[in-house]
C-alpha positions in Angstrom: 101.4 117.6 49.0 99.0 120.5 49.3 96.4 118.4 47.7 97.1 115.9 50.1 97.0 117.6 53.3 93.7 119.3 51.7 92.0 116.3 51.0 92.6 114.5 53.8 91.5 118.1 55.9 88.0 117.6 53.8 87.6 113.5 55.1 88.6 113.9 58.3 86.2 116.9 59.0 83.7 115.1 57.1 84.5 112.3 59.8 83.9 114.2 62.4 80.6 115.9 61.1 79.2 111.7 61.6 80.6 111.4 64.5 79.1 114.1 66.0 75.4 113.0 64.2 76.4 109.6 66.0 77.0 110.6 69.2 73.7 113.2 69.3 71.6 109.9 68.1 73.1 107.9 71.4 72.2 111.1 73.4 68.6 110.5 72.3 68.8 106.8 73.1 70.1 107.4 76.7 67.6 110.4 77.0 66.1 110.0 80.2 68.4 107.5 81.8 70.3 109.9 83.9 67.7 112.0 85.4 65.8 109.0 87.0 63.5 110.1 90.4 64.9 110.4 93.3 64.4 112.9 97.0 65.5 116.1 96.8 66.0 115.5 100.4 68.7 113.4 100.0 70.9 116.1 98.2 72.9 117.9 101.0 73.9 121.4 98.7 76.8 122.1 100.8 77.9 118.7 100.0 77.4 118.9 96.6 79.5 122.1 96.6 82.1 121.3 97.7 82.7 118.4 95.8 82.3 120.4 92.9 84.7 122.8 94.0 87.1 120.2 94.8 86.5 118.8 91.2 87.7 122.1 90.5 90.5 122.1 92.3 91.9 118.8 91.3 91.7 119.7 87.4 93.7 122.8 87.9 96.4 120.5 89.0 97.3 118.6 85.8 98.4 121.9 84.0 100.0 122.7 86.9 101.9 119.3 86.5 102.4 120.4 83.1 103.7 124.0 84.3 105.8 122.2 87.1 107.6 119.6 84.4 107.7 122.5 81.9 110.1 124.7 84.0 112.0 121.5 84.2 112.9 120.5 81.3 115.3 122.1 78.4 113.3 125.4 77.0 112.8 123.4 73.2 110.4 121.5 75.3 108.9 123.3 77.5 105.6 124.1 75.3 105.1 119.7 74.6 105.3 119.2 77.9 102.7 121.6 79.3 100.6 120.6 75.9 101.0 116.9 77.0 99.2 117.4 80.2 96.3 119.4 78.5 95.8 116.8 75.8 96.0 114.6 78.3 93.1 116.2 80.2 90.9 115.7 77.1 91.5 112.2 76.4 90.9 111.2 79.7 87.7 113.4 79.9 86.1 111.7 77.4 87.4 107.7 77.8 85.9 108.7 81.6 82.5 109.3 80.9 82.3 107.1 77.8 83.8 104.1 79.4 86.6 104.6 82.5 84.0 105.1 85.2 81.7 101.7 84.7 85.0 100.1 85.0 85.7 101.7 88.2 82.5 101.9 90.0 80.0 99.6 87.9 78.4 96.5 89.4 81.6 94.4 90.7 82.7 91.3 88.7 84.9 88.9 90.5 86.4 91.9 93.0 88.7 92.6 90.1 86.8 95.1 87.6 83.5 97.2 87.1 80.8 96.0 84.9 79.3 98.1 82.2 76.5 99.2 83.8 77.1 102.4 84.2 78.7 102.6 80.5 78.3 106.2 78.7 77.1 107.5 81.8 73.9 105.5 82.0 72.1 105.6 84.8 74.3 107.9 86.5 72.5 110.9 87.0 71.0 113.5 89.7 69.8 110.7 92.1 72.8 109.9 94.9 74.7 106.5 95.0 74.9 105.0 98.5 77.5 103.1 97.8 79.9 105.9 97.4 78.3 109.1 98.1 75.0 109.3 99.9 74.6 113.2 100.1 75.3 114.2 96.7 74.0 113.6 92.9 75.8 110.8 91.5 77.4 113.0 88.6 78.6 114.9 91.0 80.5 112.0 92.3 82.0 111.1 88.5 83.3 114.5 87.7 85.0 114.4 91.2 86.5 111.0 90.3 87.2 111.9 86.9 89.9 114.5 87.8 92.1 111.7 89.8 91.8 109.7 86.6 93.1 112.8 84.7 95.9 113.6 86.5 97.2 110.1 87.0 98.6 109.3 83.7 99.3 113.0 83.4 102.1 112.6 86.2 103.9 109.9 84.4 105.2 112.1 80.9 107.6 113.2 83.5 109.8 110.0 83.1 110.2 110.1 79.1 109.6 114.1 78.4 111.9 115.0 75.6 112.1 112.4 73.3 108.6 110.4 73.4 106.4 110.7 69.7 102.8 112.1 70.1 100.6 110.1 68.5 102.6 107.2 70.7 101.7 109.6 73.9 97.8 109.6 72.7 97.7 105.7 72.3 99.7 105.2 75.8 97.4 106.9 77.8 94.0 105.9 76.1 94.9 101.9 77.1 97.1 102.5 80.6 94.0 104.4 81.8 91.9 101.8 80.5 94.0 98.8 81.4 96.2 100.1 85.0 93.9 102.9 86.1 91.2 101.4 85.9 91.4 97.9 87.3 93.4 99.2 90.4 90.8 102.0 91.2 88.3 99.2 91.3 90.0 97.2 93.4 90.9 99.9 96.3 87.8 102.1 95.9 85.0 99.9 94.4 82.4 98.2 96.3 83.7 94.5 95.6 87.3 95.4 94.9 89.2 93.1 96.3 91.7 95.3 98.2 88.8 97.2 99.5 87.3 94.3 101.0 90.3 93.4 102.3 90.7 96.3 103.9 93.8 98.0 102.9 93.5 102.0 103.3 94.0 104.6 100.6 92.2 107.9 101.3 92.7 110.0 98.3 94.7 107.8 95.7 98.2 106.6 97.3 98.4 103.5 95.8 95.9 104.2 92.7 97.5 107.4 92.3 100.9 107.9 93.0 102.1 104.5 93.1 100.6 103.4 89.7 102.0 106.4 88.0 105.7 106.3 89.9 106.3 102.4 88.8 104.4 102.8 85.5 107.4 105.8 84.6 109.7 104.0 86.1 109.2 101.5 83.7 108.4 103.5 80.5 111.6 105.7 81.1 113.3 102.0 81.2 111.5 100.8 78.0 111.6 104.4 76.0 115.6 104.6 77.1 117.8 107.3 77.9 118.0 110.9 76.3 120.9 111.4 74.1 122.4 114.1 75.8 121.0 113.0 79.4 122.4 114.1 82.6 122.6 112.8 86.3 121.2 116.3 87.3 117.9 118.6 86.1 118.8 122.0 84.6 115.8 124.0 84.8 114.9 126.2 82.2 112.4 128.2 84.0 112.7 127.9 88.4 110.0 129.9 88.1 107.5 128.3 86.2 108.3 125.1 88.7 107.6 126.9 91.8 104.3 128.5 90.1 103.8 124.7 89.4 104.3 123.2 92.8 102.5 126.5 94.6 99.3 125.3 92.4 99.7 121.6 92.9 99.7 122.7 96.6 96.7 124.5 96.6 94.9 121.4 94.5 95.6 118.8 96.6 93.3 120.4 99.3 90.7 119.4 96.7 91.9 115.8 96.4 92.6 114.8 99.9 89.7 117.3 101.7 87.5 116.4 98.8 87.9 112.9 98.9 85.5 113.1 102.5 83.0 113.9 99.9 81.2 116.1 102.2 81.8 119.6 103.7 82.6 117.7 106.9 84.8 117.6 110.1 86.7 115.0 108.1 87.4 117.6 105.0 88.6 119.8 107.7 90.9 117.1 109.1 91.8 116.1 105.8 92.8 119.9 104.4 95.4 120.8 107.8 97.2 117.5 107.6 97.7 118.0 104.3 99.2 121.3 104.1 101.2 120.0 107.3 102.8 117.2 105.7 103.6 119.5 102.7 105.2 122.2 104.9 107.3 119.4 106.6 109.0 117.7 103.8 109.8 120.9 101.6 112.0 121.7 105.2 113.0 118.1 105.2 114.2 118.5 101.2 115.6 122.4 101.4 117.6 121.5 104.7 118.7 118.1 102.9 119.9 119.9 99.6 121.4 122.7 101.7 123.6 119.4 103.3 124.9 118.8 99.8 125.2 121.5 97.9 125.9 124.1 100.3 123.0 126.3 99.5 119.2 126.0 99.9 117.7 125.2 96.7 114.4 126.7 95.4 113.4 123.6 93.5 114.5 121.1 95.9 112.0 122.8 98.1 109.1 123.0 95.9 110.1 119.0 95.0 110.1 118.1 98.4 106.2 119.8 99.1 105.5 117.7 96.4 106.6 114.4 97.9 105.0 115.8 101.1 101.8 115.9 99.3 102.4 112.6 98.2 103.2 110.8 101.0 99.7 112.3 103.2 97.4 111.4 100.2 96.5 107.7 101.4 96.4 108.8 104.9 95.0 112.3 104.8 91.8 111.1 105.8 92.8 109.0 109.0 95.8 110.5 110.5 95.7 113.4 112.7 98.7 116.7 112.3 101.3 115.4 114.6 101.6 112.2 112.5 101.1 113.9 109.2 104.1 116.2 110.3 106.2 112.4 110.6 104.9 111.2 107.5 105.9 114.3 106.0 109.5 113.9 107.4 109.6 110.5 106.5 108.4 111.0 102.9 111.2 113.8 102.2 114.0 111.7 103.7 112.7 107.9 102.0 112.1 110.2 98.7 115.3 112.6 98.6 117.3 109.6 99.1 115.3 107.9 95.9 116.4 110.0 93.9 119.6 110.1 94.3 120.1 106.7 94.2 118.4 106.8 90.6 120.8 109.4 89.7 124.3 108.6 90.7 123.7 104.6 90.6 121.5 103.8 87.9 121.8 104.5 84.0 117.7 104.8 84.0 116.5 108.1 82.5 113.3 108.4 84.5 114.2 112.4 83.3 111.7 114.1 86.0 112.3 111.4 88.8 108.8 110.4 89.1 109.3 107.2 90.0 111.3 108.9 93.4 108.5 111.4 93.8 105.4 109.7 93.3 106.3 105.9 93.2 108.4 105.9 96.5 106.3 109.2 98.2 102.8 106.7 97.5 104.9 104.0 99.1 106.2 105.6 101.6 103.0 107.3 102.3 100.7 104.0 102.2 102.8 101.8 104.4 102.9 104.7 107.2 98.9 105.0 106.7 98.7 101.7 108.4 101.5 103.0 111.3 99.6 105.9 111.7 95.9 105.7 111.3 93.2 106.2 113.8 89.7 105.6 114.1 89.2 108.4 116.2 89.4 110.5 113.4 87.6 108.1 110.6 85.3 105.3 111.9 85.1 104.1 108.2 88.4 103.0 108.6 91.2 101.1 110.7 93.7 101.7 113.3 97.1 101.7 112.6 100.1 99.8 114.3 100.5 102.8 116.8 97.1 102.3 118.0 96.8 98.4 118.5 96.4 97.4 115.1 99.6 96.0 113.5 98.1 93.7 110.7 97.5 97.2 108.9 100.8 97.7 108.2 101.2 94.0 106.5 97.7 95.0 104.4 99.4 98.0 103.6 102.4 96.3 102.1 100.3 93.8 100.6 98.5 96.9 98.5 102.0 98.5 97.5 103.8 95.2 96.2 100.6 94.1 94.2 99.9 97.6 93.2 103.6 98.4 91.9 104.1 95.3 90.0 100.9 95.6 88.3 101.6 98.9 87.0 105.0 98.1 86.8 104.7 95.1 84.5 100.8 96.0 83.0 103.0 99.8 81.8 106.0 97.3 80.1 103.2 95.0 78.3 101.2 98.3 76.8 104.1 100.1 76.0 105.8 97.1 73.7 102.3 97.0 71.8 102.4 100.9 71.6 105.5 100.2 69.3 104.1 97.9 67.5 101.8 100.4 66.2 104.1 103.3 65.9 107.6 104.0 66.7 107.7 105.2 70.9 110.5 108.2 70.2 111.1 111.2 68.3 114.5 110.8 65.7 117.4 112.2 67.1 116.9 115.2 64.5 113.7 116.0 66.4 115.1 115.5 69.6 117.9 117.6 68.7 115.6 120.4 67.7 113.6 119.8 70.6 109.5 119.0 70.3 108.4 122.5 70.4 109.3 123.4 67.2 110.0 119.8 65.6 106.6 118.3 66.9 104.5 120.7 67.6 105.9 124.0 65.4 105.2 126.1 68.6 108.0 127.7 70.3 107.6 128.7 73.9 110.2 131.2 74.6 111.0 134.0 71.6 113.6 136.0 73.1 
């Protein structure tokens, strides 16, 4: 077996060695395709710094999703969930720049995809795109975008931690990010996408974000099944670790809403208070709630419920103003807190980390109310709500969330029944009994 492992060490590096000639050859091939001429006039550097540091922002969150499941779950699987979210980070990185963000914002095709123009990065370069970003260098733009494709499929390991294989993980992600992520993105944010030209709203990612991951984990915790020892409640190993998790998912999501004006703009500013606003209001709404039931104020009901909060405001962060993001806020924690438990006392589904309550039902709620709320006062770019004359908004609204969740809903079912063709989706119960740290993974992440 030695041998084995030994030899198969010595092809697989040797692999690698041509991969890496092959990849510095298409570097010399696409040499010069990025740079391109262009005004240095046209580059705003405030602009271009904050986007950047918003980029920044945004990628700290998917290990803080990582650290926020981690304290979640039973401590023999602490270290494969937080490892999930950083592998996850890498495999995105690269299917991003290689392929993921032609498909998003290349040349439109039919209003439901990207074209390949923009494949391995080319063409995309210093030089600004006007169709998304006018002030800053179009790289600048990808890397931004890059992190909401990251942190996306990163959300949903929260509905089969536990018991899902690896190598079943890696394949899942590589073709949902392709085949969900993707296509919606296009159609809500790309020029051509046919929810965009529509005119449904989605500021930051409500309906590509939050409401593609919720229904995709609702329906891989259906399809992967229940745990075998699974219970209707979460016994955190670690309340800490969850409220380090949530404190740093708060302070990234400035990044993703504020950043998402793609400018260091009055609209950032807006942006950044209603989303700590609508935070602050539904971890009240789910502390006071859980207080209700369980006679006490819990610690990780509120962190959850500044999650939801977050949530909730990301498709209308950028058109509502802080009185409305308070009710959307209020809204979210109620429409959410109830979510859950409904998928806990009345349903056998295992969805372990209640995503689908969190981020499928927080993007809902959260969209629907972007087309109550929204004003044009505060974005011209986009639409008044029903509040402010404008009732159809609310029906394109809907329109986005039932099409949205039943794509991801049904496109997550599809990928994950050709995932086990390839390979088996779960651990054994051994493994599961041992728990992935050490079974998986051979790490533990507590040696007391």
């Amino acid at each position: 077996m030695e041998q084995f492992l030994k030899m198969n060490l010595k092809r697989l590096t040797f692999l690698l060695v041509l991969l890496g000639l092959f990849t510095g050859y298409m570097a010399t091939k696409l040499a010069g395709t990025s740079a391109g001429s262009f005004d240095l006039g046209a580059i705003n550097t405030g602009d271009t710094a904050w986007v950047l540091m918003a980029a920044a922002l945004v990628m700290i969150m998917t290990p803080a999703v990582g650290f926020f499941y981690g304290g979640m779950v039973s401590s023999k699987n602490v270290v494969s969930v937080i490892k999930h979210s950083l592998v996850i980070l890498a495999l995105v990185s690269l299917q991003w720049v290689i392929l993921g963000y032609s498909l998003v914002f290349g040349k439109d095709i039919n209003g439901l995809i990207g074209g390949f123009n923009f494949l391995a990065l080319k063409s995309v370069g210093f030089a600004p795109n006007p169709d998304y970003a006018s002030t800053i260098p179009q790289l600048a733009f990808m890397i931004f975008q890059a992190m909401f494709a990251i942190i996306t499929p990163a959300l949903i390991i929260g509905a089969f931690v536990e018991r899902i294989r690896f190598r079943a993980l890696v394949i899942f992600v590589l073709m949902w990010t392709t085949f969900i992520y993707d296509p919606v993105a296009h159609w809500v944010w790309g020029v051509g996408g046919w929810l965009r030209s529509l005119g449904a709203l989605d500021f930051a990612g409500g309906t590509v974000v939050h409401i593609t991951a919720g229904f995709s984990a609702l329906a891989a915790a259906i399809l992967v099944g229940r745990r075998k020892n699974a219970t209707h409640k979460i016994v955190a190993n670690n309340v800490p670790t969850v409220l380090l998790g949530a404190g740093l998912l708060w302070f990234g999501w400035f990044g993703f809403n504020a950043g998402s004006a793609l400018a260091a703009s009055g609209l950032a500013v807006s942006a950044f208070v209603v989303t700590n606003t609508a935070a602050a209001a539904s971890a009240l709404v789910w502390m006071i709630l859980s207080w209700a039931q369980d006679k006490k104020p819990s610690a990780l009901a509120t962190a959850t419920g500044a999650v939801c909060g977050l949530v909730a405001i990301t498709p209308a962060s950028g058109f509502v103003g802080p009185i409305s993001s308070i009710a959307i806020g209020i809204f979210a924690g109620v429409v959410t807190y109830l979510s859950l438990s409904f998928r806990s006392l009345h349903t056998r589904i295992d969805d372990t980390l209640d995503v689908w309550a969190a981020h499928g039902m927080g993007g809902v709620t959260g969209a629907i109310l972007t087309g109550v709320f929204a004003e044009k006062a505060i974005n011209s770019v986009g639409s008044n709500g029903l509040l402010f004359g404008n009732p159809g908004q609310v029906l394109l609204q809907i329109l986005a969330v039932l099409v949205v969740a039943a794509y991801s809903f049904v496109g997550t079912y599809v990928i994950l029944k050709l995932v086990k063709i390839i390979t088996e989706l779960r651990v054994t119960l051994n493994e599961e009994a041992k728990g992935l740290d050490l079974a998986v993974h051979g790490e533990a992440g507590y040696r007391l």
